[in-house]
N, C-alpha and C positions, 0 to 999 in steps of 0.2 A: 328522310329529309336530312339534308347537309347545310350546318350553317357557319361560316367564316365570321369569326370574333374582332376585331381591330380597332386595337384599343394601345395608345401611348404607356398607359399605367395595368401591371400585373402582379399579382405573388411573383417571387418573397416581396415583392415591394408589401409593405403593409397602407395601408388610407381607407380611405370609404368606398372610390371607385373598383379600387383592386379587388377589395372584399367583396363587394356586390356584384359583380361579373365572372368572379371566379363560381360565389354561390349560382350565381344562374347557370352557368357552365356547368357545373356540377349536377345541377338538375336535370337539364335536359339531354345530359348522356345517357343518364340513367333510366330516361324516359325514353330511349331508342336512338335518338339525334346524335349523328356524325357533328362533333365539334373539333374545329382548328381555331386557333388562334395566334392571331400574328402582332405581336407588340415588341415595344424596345429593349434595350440590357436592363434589366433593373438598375435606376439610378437614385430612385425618389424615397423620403424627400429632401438628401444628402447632399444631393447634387453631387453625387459620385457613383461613379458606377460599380457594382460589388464585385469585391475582390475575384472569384469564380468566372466571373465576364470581362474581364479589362484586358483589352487588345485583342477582342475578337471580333468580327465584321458579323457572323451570321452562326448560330447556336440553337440546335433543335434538341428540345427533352420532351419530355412527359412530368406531369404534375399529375396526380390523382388522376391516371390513365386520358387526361388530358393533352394531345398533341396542341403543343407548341415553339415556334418557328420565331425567333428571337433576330433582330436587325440592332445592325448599330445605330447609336444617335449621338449627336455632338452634346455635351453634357458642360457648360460654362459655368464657372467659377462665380463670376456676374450675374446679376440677376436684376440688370439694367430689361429695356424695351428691345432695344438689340440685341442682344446676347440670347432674350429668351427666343424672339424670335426664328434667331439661326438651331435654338435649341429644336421649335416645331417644327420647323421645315427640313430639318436633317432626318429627323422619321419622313414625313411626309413622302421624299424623296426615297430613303432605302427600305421601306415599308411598302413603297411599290413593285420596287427590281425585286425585293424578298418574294413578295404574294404571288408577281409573275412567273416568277421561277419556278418555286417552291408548289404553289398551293394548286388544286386541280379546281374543277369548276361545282356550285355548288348552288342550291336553290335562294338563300340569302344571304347578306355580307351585310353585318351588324358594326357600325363604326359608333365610338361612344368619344363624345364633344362634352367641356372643351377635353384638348383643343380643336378648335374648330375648322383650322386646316386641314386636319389628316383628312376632310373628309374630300379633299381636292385628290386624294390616292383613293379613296374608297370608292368614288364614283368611278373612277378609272379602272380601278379592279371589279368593282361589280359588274361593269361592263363586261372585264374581260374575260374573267368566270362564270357570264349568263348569269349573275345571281341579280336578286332582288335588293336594293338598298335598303336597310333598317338605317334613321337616322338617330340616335338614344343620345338624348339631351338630359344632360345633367345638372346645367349650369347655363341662361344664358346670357351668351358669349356674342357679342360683344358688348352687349349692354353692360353687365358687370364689369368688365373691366372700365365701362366709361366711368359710371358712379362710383366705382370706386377711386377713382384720381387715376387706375393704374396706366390707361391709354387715355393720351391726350391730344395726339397728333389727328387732326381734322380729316388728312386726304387719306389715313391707315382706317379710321372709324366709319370713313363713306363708302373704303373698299370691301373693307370685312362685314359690313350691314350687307353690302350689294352679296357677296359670298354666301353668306347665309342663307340671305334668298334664293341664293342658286340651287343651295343644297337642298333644301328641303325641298323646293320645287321638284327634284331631280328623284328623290326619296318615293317608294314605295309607300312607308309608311313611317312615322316620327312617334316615335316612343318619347315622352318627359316624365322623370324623378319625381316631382309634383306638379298638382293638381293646378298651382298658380303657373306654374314651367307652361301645362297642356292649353290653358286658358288662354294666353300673349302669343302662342302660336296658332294657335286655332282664331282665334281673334283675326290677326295679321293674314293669315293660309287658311279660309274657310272653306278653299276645295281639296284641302287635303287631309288626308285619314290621321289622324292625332290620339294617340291613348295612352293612357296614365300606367306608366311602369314603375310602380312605386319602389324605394326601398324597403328591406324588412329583416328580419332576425331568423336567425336557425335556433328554434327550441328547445333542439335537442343538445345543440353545443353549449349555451347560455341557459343553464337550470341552474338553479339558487341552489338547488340542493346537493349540488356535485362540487360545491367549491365553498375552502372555508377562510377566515379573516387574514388568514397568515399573512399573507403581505404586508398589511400595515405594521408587523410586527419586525419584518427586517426595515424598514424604516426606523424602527425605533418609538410607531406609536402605541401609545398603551391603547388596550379598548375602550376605553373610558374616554378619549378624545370624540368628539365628535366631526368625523372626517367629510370634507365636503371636496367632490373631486373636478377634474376638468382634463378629461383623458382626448387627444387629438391634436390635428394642427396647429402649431402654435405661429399663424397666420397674421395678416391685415384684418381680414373681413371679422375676425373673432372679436378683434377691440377687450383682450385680456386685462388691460390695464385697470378694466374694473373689479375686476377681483383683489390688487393689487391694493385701490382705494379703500375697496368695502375692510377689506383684512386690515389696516391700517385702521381707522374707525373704529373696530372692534377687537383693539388688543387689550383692554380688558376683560375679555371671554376667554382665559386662559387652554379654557376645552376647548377651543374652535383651531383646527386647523383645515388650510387649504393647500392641497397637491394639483400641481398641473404636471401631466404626465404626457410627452409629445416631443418634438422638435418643427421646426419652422423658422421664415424668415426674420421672426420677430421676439425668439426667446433670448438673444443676446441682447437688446435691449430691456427686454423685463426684468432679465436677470441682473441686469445694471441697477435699472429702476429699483428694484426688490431691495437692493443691498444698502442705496440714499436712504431708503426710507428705512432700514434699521428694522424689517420685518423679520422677525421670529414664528410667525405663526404661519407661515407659507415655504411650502419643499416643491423644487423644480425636480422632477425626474424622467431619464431622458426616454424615449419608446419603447414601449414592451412590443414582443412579436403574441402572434394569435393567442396561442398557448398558454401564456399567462394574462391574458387579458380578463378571464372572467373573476380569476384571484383578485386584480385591481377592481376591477368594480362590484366584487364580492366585501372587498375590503373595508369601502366607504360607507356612507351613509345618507348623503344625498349629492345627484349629481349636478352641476352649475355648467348652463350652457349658452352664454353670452353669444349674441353678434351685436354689430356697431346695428344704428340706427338709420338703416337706409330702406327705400320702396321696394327697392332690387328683392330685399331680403325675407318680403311679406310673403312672398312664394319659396322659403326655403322650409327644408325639411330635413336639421342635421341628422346623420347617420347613427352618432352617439347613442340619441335618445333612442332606437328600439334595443339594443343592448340594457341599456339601463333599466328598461322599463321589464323586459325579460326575466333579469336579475331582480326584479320587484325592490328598483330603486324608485324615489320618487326626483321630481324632477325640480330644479329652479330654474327657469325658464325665462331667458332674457332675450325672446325674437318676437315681434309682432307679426298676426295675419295669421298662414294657414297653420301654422305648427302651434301657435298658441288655442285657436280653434280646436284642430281636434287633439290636443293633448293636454289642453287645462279644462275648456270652457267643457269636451266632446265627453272626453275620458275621466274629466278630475283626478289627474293622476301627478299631478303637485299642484306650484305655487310660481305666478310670475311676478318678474318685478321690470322698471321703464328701462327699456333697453340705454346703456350710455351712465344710469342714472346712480352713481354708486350707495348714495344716502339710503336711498328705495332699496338697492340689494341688501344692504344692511339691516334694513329694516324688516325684509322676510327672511333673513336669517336666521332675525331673534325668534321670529312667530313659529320657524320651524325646530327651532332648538328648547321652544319651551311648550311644543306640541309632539312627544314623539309618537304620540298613542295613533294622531292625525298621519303621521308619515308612515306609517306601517299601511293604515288603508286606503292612501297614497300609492303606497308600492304596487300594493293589492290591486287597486284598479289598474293600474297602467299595465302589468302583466297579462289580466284579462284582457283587455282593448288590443295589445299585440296580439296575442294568440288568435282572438278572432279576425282582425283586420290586417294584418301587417306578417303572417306564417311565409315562407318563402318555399314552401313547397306547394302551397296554395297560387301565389305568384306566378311562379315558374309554370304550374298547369293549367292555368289561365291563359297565359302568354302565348303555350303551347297552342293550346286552342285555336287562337285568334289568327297562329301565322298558317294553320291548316288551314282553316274558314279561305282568308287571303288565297293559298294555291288552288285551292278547290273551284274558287271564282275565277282565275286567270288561266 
């Protein structure tokens, strides 16, 4: 089996999407499967393209015996509705001339949304390749962007709804992230085949026991602090500023510090914000690559994982939390719906507070700074609850399965 990867976002870029496709990739090489992948220069989330790639149209390596076939994309400064757009459609475009070139034919051609353009090149190249469309939904698009304010233009939100539909109609089969993602497509597309490809942790990278506190000591915090972290995009949809709040509210907990550790469109404003308010007790540090990522969350002590308070987000399931939960962190939990289900109510593997609400954050800050015996068997369960439900080798041969089933029937 040959299966074509196309995907905007790869390693070295670091995020959630990168991570998780590269793991799947990784899997299913190893499981016998011919993988290619064809994605853009590393830009994200810099908005610059890494030094190694600038001024090059088309760039093929190998990653962990991974063939991949790299295209330019326009990469603007702006991060206005035009700008990003010219951003999607400059892959869209040289992601197609690459794949036609480049890539030979193949039983599937996996494209992962947003954005949700590329899959205007994806249908095109599956075609052209005889492969099967996978459509892997991570986010959707365009609805997110409505609720969040980021698209507002009427006749771009009736074209991109109408796209959407095209694609999946077009799609062999549609893969979503969660379980709320698989439910509004399958709701909407009840004659088409929908399954939960959930994200998940590698156990073997993310063991508590290979990694020790160090980190917070080149910070400069003693262990005696009680570190509460917030490692990722430092985004819209995140609504950080309640961290900012809750920290402010509790500067008489002189043991209480908070690390946001990431970059994004919205850390030059917090770090503005941070500075009005005369906070002491909160360190901005900017991304770590893979490698030292388990020292940062080895580091801490409990992880803080805020989104703003929208419907969009009742179906989300940050990336964060199977890491943390791995590392037998326990969790503070500030999303409503499916991620509070199975990782408070499912697993009891922390504590939530109202999303937006900072008083509330504050308020199970204390209860987890004056319970630590509770956050240990906190950590405890959610490490169990991954391993059994969220192993990514488990995932990956599941998945495997299902796209055999699939050719076996066609």
């Amino acid at each position: 089996m040959k299966i074509i990867i196309l995907t905007q976002y790869f390693p070295p870029e670091i995020g959630a999407p990168q991570n998780r496709l590269f793991e799947l990739a990784i899997r299913l090489l190893k499981a016998g499967v011919e993988i290619e992948v064809l994605t853009a220069m590393p830009n994200y989330p810099d908005n610059e393209i890494h030094k190694a790639y600038k001024g090059k149209r088309y760039v093929f390596e190998t990653i962990d015996n991974i063939p991949i076939h790299r295209a330019w994309i326009y990469v603007p400064k702006s991060r206005n509705i035009f700008a990003r757009l010219l951003n999607y459609f400059s892959f869209v475009w040289t992601s197609y001339w690459v794949g036609r070139r480049k890539l030979g034919n193949a039983d599937y051609l996996m494209v992962e949304s947003p954005p949700l353009f590329l899959g205007m090149a994806a249908h095109r190249l599956a075609k052209r390749k005889k492969a099967k469309m996978i459509f892997n939904v991570s986010d959707l698009w365009p609805e997110s962007a409505e609720k969040l304010g980021l698209v507002t233009n009427k006749l771009l939100l009736r074209l991109t709804y109408k796209l959407e539909a095209r694609l999946y109609r077009k799609s062999t089969l549609i893969t979503g992230q969660t379980q709320g993602i698989v439910k509004s497509i399958s709701d909407r597309f009840p004659e088409k085949k929908v399954y939960w490809l959930p994200n998940g942790v590698d156990l073997s990278f993310y063991d508590s026991t290979h990694y020790d506190r160090s980190w917070r000591l080149q910070l400069g915090l003693p262990d005696t602090d009680f570190l509460f972290l917030y490692a990722g995009i430092i985004g819209h949809a995140q609504g950080l500023e309640i961290i900012l709040q809750a920290a402010e509210l509790l500067k008489d907990r002189p043991e209480l510090k908070f690390v946001l550790v990431g970059s994004g469109p919205e850390k030059a404003r917090l770090l503005e914000m941070s500075a009005s308010m005369g906070l002491n007790n909160v360190m901005f540090v900017d991304a770590v690559n893979k490698a030292t990522m388990p020292f940062v969350v080895a580091s801490s002590d409990v992880a803080i994982i805020p989104l703003k308070r929208l419907d969009i987000f009742k179906g989300a399931i940050p990336s964060k939390i199977f890491e943390n939960l791995a590392m037998k962190k326990p969790l503070l939990l500030g999303v409503e719906g499916e991620a509070k289900e199975l990782f408070i109510d499912n697993a009891n593997a922390g504590m939530a507070f109202e999303p937006e609400n900072a008083t509330d954050l504050a308020r199970v800050i204390v209860q987890m700074i004056e319970n630590p015996d509770q956050m240990k068997v906190y950590g405890n369960n959610g490490f169990q609850y991954v391993k059994q439900k969220f192993n990514r080798d488990v995932i990956a041969a599941e998945f495997l399965g299902l796209l055999k089933e699939i050719s076996a029937h066609e």
